[in-house]
C-alpha positions as CSV (number, residue, x, y, z in Angstrom):
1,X,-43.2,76.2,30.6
2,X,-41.1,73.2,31.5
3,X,-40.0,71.7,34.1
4,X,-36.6,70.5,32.3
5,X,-34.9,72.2,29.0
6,X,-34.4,68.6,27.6
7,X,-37.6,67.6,27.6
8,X,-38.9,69.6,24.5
9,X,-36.6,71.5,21.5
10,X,-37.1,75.3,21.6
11,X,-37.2,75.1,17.9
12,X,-40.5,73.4,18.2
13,X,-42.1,75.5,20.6
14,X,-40.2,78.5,20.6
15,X,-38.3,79.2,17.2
16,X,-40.4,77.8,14.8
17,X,-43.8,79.3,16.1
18,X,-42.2,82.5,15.8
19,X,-40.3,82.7,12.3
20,X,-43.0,84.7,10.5
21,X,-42.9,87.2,13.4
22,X,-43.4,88.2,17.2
23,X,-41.2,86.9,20.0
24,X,-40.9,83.7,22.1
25,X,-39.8,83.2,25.7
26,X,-38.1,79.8,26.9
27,X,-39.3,79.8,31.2
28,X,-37.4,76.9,32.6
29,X,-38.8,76.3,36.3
30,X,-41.1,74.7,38.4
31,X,-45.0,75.9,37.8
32,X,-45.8,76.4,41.3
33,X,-43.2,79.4,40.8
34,X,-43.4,80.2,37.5
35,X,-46.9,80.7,36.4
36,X,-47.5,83.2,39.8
37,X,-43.9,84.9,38.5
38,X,-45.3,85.6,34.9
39,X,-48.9,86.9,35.7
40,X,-47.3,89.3,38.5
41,X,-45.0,90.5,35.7
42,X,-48.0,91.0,33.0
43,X,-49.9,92.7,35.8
44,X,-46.6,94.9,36.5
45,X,-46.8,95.9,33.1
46,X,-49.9,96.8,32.4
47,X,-50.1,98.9,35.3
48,X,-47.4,101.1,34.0
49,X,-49.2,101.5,30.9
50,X,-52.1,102.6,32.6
């Protein structure tokens, strides 16, 4: 989660975390917003699985 996409490379925390497998996400926004956004979306989710 950040605030700006300047302020860290994706390859750091995105790309290279990720090259021996799985997926990474780049979320670009403010936290307030974002981190509600996400659980409501993992809880969406599992739901459906259910």
């Amino acid at each position: 989660f950040d605030m700006q996409r300047h302020y860290r490379p994706a390859v750091n925390v995105v790309q290279r975390p990720t090259r021996a497998g799985g997926t990474g996400y780049l979320l670009t926004g403010h936290h307030e917003l974002m981190i509600p956004l996400l659980v409501w979306g993992v809880l969406e989710v599992e739901g459906r699985r259910s």
